[in-house]
Every structure is written in C-alpha cells, then in structure tokens.
N, C-alpha and C positions, 0 to 999 in steps of 0.2 A: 471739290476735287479738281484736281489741275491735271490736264489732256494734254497730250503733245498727239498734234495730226501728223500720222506718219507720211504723210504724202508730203507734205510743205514745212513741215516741222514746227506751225504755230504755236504758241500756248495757249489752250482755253482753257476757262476757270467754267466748271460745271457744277449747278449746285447741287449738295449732299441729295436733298427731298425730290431732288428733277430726276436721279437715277433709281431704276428699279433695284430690288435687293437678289430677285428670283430668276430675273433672266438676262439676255445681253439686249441691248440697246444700240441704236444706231441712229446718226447724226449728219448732217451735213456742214462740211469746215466752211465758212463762211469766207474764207481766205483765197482756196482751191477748188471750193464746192465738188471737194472728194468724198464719197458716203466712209464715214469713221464708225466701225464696230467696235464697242467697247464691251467684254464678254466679260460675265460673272464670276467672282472666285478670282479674279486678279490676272489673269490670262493675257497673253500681248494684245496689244491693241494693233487693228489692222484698218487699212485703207482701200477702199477699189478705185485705181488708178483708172484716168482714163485710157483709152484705147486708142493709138495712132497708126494709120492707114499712111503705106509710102512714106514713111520717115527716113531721110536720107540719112547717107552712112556718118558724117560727120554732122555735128550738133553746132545750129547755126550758133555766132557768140556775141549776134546783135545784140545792142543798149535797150533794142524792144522785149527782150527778153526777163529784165528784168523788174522786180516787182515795184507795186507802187509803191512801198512804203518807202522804197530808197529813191526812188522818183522824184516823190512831191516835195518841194523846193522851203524852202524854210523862210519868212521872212527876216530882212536883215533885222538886227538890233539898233532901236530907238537908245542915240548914246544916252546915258542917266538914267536910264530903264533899270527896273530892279529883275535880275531871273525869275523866273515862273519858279515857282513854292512846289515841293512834289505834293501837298494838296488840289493847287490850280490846276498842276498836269493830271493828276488822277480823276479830277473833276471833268477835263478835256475828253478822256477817251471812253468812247462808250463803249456800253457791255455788252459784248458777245452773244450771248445769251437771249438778246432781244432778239436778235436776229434768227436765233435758232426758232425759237419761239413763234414768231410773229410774220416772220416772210423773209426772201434773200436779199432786199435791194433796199436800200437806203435815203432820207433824202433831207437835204439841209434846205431851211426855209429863213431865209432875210429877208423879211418882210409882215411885218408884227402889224399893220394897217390892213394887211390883205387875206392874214391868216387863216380868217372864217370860212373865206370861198378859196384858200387854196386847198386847205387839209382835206376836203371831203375827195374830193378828186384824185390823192395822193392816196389816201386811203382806201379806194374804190380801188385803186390800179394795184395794190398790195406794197407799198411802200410807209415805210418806218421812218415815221416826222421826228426831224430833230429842229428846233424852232427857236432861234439865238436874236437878244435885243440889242446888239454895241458889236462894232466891229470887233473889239480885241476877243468877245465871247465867239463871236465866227473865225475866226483864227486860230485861236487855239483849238477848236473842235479841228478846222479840216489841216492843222497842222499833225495831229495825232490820230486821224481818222479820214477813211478814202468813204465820198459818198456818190452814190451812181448818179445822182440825180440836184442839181443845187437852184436856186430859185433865187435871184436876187434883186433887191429895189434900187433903178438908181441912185436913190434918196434914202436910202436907207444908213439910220445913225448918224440925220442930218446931213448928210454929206451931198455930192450933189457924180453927174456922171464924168467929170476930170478927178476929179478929187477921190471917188469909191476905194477905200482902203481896200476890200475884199475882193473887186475887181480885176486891182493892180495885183492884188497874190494870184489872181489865178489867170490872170493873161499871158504870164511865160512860163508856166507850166511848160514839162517836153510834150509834147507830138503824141509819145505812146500815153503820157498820163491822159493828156483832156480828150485821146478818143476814146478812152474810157468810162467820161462824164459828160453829162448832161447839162448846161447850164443855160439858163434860162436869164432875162434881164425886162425887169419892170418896169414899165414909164407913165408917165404922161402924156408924151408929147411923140412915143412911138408909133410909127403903124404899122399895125399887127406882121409878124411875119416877114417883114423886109429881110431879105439874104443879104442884102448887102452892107446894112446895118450891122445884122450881127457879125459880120465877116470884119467889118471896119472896127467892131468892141470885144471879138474873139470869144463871142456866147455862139451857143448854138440857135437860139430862138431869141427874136424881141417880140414883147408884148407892150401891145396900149391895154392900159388899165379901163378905158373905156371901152374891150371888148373882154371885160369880168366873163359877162352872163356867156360868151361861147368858149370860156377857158378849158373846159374840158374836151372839147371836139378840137380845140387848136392844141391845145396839148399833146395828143394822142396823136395826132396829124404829125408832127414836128417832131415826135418821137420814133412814130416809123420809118419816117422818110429819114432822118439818122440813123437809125437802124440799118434800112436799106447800102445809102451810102458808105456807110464803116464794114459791111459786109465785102460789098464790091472792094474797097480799099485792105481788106488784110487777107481774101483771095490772092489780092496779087503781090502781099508778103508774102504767102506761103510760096505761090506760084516762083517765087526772087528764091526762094529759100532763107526769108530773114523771123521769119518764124513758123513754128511747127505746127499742124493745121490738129486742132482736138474733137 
C-alpha cells in the first residue's frame, strides 16, 4: 500500500501484512517525523503537525529551509560512465519500512575491516546499519538516501585520505545538509578526537583506530557535544528568523 504523508507529501510504500484490517494505525514519516494516521475503511489520511510557538508573520524563504533531498549534491559524471540501470538505482534507496520498524536514525558504515566493533555500538544507540564495500556502492546509497550518522575509513576501497572518493562527495555538501549529519573518519595515524583535524577534513570526529576498545564512550562524547553545538547554532537561526523554531 502506497501513503502519501500529508504533512510533507512523501511517498511511503507500506506492506499489505504490516497494516491492521480492524482498526486505524499510526506511524511515524520518517521524512517529517509527523505521526500519520492511516483509518480503516479507506478514510483520509491525517497528520499531526507540529506545533509552532512565535512564528513570525512572514515565512522566512531561506535555502535552510529546504529539504535534504534537493540539497545533497550529486557527484559529477565520470566522462564513459554508463548511467545507473533503474535496478542500480532501486537497489540504492532503501526502504522506508526499516525505519518504521526498527528506529528513526540511520547509519552508513565505510569500513568493512572495523565492522565487528562498530555495529554493536550503532546498535546499542538505536541506529539502522547500512554497511557498503567499494566507493561507487557508498555513493549511490548517500546519493538516493539522507543518513544521520556516516562512519568512514581513510582507507577505505583502497584509497588512501587525498584520494577518498566519499570524502570528497561529502565535503561540499551546503551548511544546512552536513549539520544535519554526523560523519565520523577512521585512521591510523589519527589522534583520537583532534578538532582541528576534523575541522581541516570537514568530519565531525577523527578517530585512531587504536583507540577501538573506548569507541563507544568516544562516540557518544562527540555526539553530544555536536549536538550541543548545532543546538546553540540554529537558536540563533531562529533567533535571525532564518528558520522556524519546531
């Protein structure tokens, strides 16, 4: 069964056996994270919007306004490249449905050597592992798909930290998309947590891979304190009036 969220207007594809026959059901749009009632007998579908406090008379018409999908930047085309098959593309975007299921937040993992001790951590914190081996496999997942959270190995797909295909797609990213995500960068030769580091490779966090065994206390660390900061930082959008406060 195919949903349109009336708040955002997405399309979700809901399965037949996931919906009750006897009563109405409710969901959350993983897009809007507006609660969607979908009522029995064919009834309109409804949304509870959220609730906004002091919203000025004119509707700011900032570029932060707008969603990630038309955000996130496309890499250019490799000239001789063959277009992506709409199998490849369909294999690219994942399904809704996980997310319904499983938790709100998302999380791309490049790094197939570290996999063991990252998942349990990712999964402890309620995030939904998506876990790609080859650059063009990480590409197309975050070319068709926004993930809160991304994880990546210098080294990863052979490559080394000049060279990082997936790096370079998500270093000019706008403003509004990467305070939206989390990105995390894997090393060797890191030490642990340097700001300045990640500030000079536009990740949120570096890790040394020889500090595995405290990944989850550093994690968790480097998530709140991003947290913290993007808080104080879209206070004072709203405070500008360059976006609306929810």
């Amino acid at each position: 069964m195919k949903i349109n969220c009336p708040n955002c207007n997405k399309t979700l594809n809901v399965p037949d056996e996931k919906i009750p026959q006897d009563k109405d059901f409710k969901f959350k749009c993983p897009s809007c994270k507006s609660n969607v009632t979908v009522p029995t007998g064919g009834g309109a579908i409804s949304a509870d919007l959220p609730q906004f406090d002091g919203v000025p008379t004119s509707t700011p018409t900032s570029p932060s306004l707008l969603d990630e999908t038309r955000q996130i930047q496309v890499p250019k085309a490799v000239p001789g490249a063959l277009a992506p098959s709409l199998e490849s593309m369909m294999g690219a975007i994942e399904d809704e449905m996980d997310i319904l299921e499983e938790g709100s937040l998302r999380a791309l993992v490049a790094d197939p050597d570290n996999l063991e001790l990252i998942s349990p951590v990712l999964r402890k914190m309620n995030y939904l592992i998506t876990s790609v081996k080859s650059s063009d496999e990480a590409l197309s997942k975050l070319q068709f798909n926004f993930y809160d959270i991304i994880l990546l190995n210098e080294r990863f797909d052979g490559s080394d930290l000049k060279n990082n295909a997936v790096l370079q797609y998500i270093q000019p990213l706008s403003m509004d998309t990467r305070r939206r995500m989390f990105v995390a960068l894997i090393g060797k030769n890191f030490k642990s947590m340097d700001n300045m580091t990640a500030l000079t490779n536009s990740v949120n966090l570096v890790l040394s891979e020889a500090d595995f065994s405290n990944f989850e206390l550093i994690f968790k660390k480097a998530i709140k304190e991003n947290e913290i900061f993007y808080r104080v930082f879209r206070k004072m959008l709203v405070n500008t009036g360059r976006e609306i406060e929810s």
